[in-house]
C-alpha positions as CSV (number, residue, x, y, z in Angstrom):
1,X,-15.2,-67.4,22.2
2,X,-14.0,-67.5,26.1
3,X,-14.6,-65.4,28.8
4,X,-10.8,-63.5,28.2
5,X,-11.8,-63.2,24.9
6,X,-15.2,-61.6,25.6
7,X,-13.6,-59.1,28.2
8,X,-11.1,-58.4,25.8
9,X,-13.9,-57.4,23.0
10,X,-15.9,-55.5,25.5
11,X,-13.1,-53.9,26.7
12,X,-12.4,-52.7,23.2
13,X,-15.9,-51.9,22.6
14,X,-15.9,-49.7,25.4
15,X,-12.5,-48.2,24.3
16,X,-14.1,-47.2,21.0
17,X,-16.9,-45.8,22.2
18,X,-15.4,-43.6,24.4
19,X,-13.0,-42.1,21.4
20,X,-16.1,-41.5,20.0
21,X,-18.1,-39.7,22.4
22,X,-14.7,-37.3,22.8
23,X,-14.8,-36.8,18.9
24,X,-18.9,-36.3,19.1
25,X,-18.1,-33.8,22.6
26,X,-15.3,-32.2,20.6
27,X,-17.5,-31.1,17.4
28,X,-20.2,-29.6,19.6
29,X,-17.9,-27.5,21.8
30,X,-16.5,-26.4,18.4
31,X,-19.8,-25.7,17.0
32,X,-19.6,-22.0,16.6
33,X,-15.8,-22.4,16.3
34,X,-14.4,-20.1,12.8
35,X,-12.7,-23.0,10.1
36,X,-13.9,-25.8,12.5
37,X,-14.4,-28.7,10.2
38,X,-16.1,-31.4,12.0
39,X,-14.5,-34.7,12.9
40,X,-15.0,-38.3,12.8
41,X,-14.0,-41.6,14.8
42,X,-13.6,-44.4,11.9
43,X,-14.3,-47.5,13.7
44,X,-12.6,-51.0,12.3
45,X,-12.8,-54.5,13.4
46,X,-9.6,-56.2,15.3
47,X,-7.5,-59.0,13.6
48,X,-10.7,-60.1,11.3
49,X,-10.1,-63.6,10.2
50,X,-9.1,-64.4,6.6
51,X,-11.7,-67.1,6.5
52,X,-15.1,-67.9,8.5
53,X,-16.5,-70.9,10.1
54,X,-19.5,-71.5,12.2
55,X,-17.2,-71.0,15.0
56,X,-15.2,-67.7,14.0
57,X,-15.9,-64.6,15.9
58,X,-14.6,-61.0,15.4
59,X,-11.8,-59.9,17.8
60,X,-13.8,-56.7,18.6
61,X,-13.3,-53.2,17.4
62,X,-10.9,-49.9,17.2
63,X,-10.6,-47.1,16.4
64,X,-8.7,-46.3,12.8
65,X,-8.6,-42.7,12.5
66,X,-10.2,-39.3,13.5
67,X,-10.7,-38.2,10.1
68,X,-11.6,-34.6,8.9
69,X,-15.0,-34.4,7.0
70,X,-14.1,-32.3,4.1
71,X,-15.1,-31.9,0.5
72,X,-11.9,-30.8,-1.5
73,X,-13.8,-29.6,-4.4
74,X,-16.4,-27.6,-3.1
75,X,-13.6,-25.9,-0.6
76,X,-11.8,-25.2,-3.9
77,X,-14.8,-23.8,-5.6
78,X,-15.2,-21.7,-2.5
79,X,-11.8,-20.0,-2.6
80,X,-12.2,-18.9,-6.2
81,X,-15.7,-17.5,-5.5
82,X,-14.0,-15.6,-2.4
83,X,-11.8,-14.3,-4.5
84,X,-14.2,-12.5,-6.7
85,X,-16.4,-11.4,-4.1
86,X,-13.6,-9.3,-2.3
87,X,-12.9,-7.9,-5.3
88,X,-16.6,-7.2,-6.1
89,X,-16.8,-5.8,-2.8
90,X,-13.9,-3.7,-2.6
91,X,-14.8,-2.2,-6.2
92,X,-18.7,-1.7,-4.7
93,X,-17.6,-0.3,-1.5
94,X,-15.3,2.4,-3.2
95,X,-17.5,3.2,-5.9
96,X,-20.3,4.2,-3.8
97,X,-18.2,6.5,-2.3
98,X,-17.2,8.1,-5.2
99,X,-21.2,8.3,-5.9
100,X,-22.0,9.6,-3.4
101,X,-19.4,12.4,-2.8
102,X,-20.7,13.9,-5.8
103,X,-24.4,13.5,-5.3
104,X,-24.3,14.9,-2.0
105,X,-21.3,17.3,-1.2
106,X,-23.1,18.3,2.7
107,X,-26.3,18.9,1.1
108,X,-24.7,21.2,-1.4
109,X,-24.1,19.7,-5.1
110,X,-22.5,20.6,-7.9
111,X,-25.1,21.7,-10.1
112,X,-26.8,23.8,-7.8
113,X,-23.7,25.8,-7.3
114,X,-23.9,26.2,-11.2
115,X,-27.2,27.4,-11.1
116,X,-26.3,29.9,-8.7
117,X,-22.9,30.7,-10.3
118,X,-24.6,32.2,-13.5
119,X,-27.9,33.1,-12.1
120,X,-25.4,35.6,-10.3
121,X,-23.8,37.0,-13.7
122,X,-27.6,37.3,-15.1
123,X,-28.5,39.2,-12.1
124,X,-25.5,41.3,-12.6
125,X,-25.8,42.2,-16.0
126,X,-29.1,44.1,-15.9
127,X,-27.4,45.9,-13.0
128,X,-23.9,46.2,-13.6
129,X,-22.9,49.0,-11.0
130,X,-24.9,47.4,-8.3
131,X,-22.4,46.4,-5.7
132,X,-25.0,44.0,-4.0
133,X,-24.8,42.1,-7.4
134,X,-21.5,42.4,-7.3
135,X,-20.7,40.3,-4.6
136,X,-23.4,38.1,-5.1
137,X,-21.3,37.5,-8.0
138,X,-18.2,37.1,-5.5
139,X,-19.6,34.7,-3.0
140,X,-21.4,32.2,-5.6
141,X,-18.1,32.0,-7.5
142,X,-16.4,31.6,-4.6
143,X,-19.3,28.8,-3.4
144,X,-18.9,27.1,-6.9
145,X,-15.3,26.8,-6.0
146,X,-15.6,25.4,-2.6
147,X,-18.1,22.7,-4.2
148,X,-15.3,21.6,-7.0
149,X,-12.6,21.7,-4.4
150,X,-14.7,19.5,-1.9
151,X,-15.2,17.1,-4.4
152,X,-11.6,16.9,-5.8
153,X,-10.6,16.6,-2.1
154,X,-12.4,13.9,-1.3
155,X,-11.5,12.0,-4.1
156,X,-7.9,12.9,-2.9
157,X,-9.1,11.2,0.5
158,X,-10.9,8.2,-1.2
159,X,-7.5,8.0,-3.0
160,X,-5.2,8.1,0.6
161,X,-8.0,5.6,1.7
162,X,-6.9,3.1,-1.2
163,X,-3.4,3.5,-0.8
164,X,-3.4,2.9,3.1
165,X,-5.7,-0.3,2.5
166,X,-3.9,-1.3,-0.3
167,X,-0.1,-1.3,1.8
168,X,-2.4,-3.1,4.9
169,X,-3.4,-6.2,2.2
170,X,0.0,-6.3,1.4
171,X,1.3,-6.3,5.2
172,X,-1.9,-9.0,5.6
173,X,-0.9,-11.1,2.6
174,X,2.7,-11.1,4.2
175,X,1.7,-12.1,7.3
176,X,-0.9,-15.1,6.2
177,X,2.0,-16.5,3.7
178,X,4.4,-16.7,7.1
179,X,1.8,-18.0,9.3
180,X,0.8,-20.8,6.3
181,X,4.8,-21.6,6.2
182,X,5.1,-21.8,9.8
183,X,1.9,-24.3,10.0
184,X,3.7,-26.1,6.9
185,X,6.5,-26.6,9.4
186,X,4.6,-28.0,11.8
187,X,2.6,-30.3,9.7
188,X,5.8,-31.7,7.5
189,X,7.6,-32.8,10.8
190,X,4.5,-34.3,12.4
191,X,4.0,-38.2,11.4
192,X,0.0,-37.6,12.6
193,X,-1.1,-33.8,11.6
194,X,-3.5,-33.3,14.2
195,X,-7.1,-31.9,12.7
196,X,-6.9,-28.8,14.4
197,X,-3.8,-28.2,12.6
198,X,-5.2,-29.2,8.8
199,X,-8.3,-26.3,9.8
200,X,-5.8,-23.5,10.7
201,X,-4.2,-24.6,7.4
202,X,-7.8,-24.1,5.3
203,X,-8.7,-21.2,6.9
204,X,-5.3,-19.6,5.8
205,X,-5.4,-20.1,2.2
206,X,-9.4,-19.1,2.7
207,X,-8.1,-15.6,4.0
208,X,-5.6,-15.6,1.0
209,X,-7.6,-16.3,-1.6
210,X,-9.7,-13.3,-0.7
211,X,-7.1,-11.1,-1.3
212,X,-4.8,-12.3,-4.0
213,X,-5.2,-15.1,-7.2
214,X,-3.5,-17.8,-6.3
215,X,-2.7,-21.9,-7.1
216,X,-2.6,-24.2,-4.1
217,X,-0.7,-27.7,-4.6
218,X,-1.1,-30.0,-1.8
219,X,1.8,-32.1,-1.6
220,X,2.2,-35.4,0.2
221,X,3.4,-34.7,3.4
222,X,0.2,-32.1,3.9
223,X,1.6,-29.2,2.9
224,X,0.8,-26.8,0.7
225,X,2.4,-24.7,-1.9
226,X,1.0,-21.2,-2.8
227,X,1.9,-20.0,-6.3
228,X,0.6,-16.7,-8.2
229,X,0.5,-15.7,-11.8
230,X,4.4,-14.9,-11.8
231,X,5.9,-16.3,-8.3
232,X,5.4,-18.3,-5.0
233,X,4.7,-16.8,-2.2
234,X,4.9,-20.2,0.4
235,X,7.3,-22.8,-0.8
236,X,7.0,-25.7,1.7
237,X,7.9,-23.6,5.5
238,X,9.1,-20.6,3.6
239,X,7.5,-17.7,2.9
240,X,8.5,-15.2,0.1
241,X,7.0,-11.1,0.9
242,X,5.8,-9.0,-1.4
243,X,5.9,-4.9,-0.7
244,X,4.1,-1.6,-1.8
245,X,6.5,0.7,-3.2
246,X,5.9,4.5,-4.0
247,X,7.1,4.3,-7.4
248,X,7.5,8.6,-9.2
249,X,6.1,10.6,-10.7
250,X,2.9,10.0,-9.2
251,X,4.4,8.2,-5.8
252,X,1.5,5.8,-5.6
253,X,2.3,2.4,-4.8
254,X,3.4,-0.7,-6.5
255,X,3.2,-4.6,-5.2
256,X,6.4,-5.7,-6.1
257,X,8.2,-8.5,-4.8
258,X,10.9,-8.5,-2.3
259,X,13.2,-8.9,-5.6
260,X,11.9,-5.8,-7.3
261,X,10.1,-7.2,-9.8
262,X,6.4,-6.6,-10.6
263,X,4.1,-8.6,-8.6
264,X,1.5,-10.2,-11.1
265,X,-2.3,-10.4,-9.8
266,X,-5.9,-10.4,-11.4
267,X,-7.7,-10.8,-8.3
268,X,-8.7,-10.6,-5.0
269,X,-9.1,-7.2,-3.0
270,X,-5.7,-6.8,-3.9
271,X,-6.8,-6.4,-7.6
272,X,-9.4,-4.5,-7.0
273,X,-7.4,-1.9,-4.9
274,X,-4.7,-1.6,-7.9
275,X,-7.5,-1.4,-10.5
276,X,-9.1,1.0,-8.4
277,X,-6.4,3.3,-7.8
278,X,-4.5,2.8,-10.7
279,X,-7.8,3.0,-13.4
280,X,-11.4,4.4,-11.4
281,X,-10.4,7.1,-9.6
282,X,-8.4,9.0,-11.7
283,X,-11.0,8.3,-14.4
284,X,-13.7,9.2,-12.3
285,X,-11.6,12.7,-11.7
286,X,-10.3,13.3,-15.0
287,X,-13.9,13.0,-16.6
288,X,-15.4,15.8,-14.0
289,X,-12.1,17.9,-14.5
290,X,-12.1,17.8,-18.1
291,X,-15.2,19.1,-18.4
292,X,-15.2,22.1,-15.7
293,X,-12.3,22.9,-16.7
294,X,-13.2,23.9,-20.1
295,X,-16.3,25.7,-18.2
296,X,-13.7,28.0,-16.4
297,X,-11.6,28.2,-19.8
298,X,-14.5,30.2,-21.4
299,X,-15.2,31.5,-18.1
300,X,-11.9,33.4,-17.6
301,X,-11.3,33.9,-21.4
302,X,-14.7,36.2,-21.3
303,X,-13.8,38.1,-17.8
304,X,-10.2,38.9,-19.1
305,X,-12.0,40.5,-22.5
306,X,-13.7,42.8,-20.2
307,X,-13.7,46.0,-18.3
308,X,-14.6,46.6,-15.0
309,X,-16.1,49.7,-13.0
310,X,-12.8,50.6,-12.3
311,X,-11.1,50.5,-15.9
312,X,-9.2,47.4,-14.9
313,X,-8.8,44.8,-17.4
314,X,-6.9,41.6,-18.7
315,X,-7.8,39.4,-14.9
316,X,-8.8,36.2,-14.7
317,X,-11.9,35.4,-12.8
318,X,-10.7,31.8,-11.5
319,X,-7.2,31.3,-10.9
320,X,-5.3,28.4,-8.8
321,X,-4.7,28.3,-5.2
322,X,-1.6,27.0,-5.7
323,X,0.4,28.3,-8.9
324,X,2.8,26.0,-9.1
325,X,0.4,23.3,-9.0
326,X,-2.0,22.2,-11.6
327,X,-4.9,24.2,-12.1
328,X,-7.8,21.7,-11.8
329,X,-10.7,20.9,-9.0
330,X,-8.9,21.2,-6.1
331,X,-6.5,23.9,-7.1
332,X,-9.1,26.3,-7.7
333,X,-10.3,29.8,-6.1
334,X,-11.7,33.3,-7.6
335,X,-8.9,35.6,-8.6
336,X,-8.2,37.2,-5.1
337,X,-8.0,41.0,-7.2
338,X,-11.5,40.6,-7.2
339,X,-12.5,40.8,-3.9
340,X,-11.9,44.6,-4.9
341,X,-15.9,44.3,-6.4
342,X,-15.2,47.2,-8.7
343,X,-12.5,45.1,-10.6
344,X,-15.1,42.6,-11.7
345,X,-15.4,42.7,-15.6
346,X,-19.0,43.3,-16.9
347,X,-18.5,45.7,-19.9
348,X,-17.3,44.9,-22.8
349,X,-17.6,48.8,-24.5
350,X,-16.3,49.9,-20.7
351,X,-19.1,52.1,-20.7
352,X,-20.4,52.7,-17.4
353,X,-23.5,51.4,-17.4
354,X,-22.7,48.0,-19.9
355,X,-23.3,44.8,-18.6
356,X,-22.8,43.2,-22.3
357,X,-20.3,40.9,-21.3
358,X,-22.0,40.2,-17.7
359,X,-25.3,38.5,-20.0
360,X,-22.5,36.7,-22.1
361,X,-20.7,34.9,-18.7
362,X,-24.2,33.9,-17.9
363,X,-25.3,32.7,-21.1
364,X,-22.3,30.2,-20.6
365,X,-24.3,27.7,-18.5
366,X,-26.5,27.1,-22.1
367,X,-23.2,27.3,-24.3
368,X,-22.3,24.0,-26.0
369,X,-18.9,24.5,-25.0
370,X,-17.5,21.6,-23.6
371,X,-16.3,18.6,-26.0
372,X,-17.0,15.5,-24.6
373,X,-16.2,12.2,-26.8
374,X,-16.3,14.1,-29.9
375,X,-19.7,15.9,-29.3
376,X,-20.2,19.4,-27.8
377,X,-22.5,19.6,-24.9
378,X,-23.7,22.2,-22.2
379,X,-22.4,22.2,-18.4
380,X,-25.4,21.2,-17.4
381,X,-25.6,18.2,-19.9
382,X,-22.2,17.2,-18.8
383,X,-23.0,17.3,-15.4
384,X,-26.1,15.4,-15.5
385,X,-24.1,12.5,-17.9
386,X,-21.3,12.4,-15.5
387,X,-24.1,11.7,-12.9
388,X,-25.4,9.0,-14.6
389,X,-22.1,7.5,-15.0
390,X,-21.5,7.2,-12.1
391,X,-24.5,5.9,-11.4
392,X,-24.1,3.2,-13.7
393,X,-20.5,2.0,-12.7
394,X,-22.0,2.0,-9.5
395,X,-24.8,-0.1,-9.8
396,X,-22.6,-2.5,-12.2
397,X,-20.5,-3.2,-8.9
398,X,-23.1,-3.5,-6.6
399,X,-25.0,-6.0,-9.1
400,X,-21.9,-8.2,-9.7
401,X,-21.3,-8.3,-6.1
402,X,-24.7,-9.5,-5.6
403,X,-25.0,-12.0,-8.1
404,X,-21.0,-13.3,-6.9
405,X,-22.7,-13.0,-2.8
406,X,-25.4,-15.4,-4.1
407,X,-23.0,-17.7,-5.8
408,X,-20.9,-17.7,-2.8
409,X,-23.4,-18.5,-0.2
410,X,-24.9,-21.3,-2.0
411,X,-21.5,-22.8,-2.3
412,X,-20.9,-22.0,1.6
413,X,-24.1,-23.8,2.3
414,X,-22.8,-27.0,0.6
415,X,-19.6,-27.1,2.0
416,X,-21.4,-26.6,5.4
417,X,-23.9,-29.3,4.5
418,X,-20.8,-31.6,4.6
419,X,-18.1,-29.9,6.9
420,X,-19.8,-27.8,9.3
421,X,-21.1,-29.3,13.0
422,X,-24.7,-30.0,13.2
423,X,-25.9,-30.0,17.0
424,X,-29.0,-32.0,16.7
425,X,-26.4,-34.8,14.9
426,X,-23.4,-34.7,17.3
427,X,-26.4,-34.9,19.9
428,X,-27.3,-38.0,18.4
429,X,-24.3,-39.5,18.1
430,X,-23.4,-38.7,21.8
431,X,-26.7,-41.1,22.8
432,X,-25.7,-43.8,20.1
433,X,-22.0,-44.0,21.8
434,X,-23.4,-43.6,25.5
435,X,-25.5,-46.3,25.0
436,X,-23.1,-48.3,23.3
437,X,-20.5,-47.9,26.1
438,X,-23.2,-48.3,29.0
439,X,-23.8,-52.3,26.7
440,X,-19.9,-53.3,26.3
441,X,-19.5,-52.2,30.3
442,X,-22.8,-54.4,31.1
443,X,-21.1,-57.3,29.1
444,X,-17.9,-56.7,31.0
445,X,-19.4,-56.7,34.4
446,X,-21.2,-60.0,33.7
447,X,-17.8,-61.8,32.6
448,X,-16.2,-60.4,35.7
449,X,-19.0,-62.3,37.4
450,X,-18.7,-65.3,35.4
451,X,-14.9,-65.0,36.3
452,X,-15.5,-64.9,40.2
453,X,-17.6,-67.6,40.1
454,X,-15.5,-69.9,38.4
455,X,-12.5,-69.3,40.5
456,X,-14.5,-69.5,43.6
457,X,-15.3,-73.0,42.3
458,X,-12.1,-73.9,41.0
459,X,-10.8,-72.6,44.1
């Protein structure tokens, strides 16, 4: 080897190294970085000879490529775990709300107001012209009422909730499909993607995937295709939108796409928002309604059988607050007539004095009057299922969710065992290159020498 060809070596030694330590300075700065997959500097030998003698040396070293360090497989296995966690969550999340709504409506449930509902009507029937009782019967229907409005109207707000999260996916599903066809843009017309470009790419279809079930199909100029159960939403740099339209008679949204048809989708927050709205909550609400509304049926059926103190006859103790809405929780008050306490049925002979049909309302809490999944239960049985059932759906979604967490973090902590940026290692590495760049400038100050002196000679 001569002295050109040793500078030359060094030199390239020293050009390698210092790629290198960039690359290694690079990682740690981007440490802490979200999507940050850490980087490499791929070194490779200059012109190495097709054949070896004792005289053949290398022509020193180069750098090949600043590769990504990536596991395609695991990252894949990551998405679809993502996608069933959000939709774990989301079900979780909602759920509990339902829960506890109706566990705790401000310290004031629904089966105490019962309790005090027809403790009222006993209390009234052994003293049927007692106006005290009277509007003790008054105030605890009207309490009772409260409680099954405040429930119905917060599962009214837990629905407006889902429906406002539900049109925000969509608007967030729109805008990661533009910003994924944008970066597709960018990487199809660049002949090098940079790396940084290739992580904003992952951590796209990482953000999608949490919302929406979807195929990804890299193609060969980097880019990546995003296809769903009946469409594609990024085709190369183009983006197709999907939208949330308020579809009668209920005028709660549908995804659709931009076309009009049905948007297609098992998964993801997404899903869970549309199985939620669409499926839960009006189960959740027709179960509770179903059954106090059959309460109030025999209820109203009994007080319009009745007399009160002042004759009247034929009303309604519950009656909606709206009339030309449907009469459910929500929609429901005591009669106003009877804030006139005399009017308040308790006789059924009209005798002054008979509080009959009083002990009859109150013997209504122990009736086996409500049908529920062809058996006949009391209130208070129904109530107590219906709180167990919720209870149970509850706790499904919060198990799932923590047995899909676990799954998920154990695949996060593989990916990161091969992706992410270890300190102590980039630390490492930064002493490995220093000290390799501190030997090929050492080599190249003693040929520099060797140089001078034999053109001072020469000379």
């Amino acid at each position: 080897m001569s002295l050109y060809s040793s500078l030359y070596t060094s030199y390239s030694g020293v050009s390698a190294s210092q790629t290198s330590l960039t690359v290694a300075t690079n990682n740690m700065t981007n440490a802490s970085t979200r999507g940050y997959t850490r980087q490499q500097a791929i070194h490779t030998s200059i012109n190495p000879p097709s054949s070896y003698t004792i005289t053949s040396t290398g022509g020193g070293v180069r750098v090949q490529d600043v590769r990504r360090i990536t596991d395609q497989f695991l990252r894949e296995s990551c998405r679809d775990s993502y996608n069933e966690l959000s939709y774990f969550e989301t079900e979780k999340n909602y759920l509990y709300e339902v829960e506890t709504a109706f566990g705790d409506l401000y310290g004031y449930n629904m089966q105490t107001s019962t309790d005090e509902f027809f403790n009222a009507w006993e209390e009234l029937s052994k003293s049927p012209s007692d106006q005290a009782a009277r509007a003790l019967v008054f105030e605890s229907g009207v309490s009772f009422c409260d409680t099954l409005n405040q429930y119905g109207n917060q599962l009214d707000a837990i629905e407006d909730s889902l429906v406002l999260d539900l049109e925000n996916t969509v608007l967030t599903i729109n805008s990661l499909t533009s910003q994924l066809a944008n970066v597709n843009a960018q990487i199809a017309s660049s002949l090098d993607p940079p790396n940084e470009l290739l992580d904003f790419q992952d951590m796209l279809l990482d953000d999608l995937s949490k919302m929406v079930s979807c195929t990804f199909t890299y193609q060969h100029d980097g880019t990546v295709d995003v296809t769903t159960a009946n469409g594609m939403l990024v085709g190369g740099n183009t983006a197709h939108e999907i939208i949330a339209s308020s579809k009668p008679p209920s005028g709660l949204p549908e995804v659709e796409w931009s076309n009009g048809q049905p948007f297609q989708n098992e998964g993801g927050s997404l899903a869970a928002l549309n199985d939620l709205l669409y499926n839960s909550i009006p189960e959740t609400k027709s179960v509770i309604n179903n059954g106090m509304m059959q309460m109030i049926e025999k209820v109203n059926m009994l007080h319009a059988s009745g007399t009160g103190l002042d004759g009247s006859t034929g009303l309604d103790f519950f009656v909606p607050i709206h009339p030309n809405e449907p009469f459910e929780i929500g929609n429901i008050q005591v009669n106003p007539e009877l804030e006139d306490l005399n009017k308040i049925a308790t006789s059924i002979s009209g005798e002054l004095g008979d509080g009959t049909l009083a002990g009859e309302i109150s013997l209504v809490q122990n009736a086996a009057i409500i049908t529920s999944e062809d058996e006949d239960v009391t209130i208070d049985q129904y109530i107590a299922a219906y709180t167990q059932w919720l209870g149970i759906i509850s706790s499904e979604a919060q198990f799932q969710y923590d047995n899909q967490q676990t799954l998920s973090l154990q695949l996060e902590t593989q990916l990161d065992a091969v992706s992410a940026v270890s300190v102590d290692e980039e630390m490492a590495n930064m002493m490995m290159f220093q000290q390799a760049y501190n030997a090929n400038i050492n080599v190249m100050n003693t040929v520099d020498e060797l140089l001078e002196n034999l053109i001072r000679e020469l000379g």
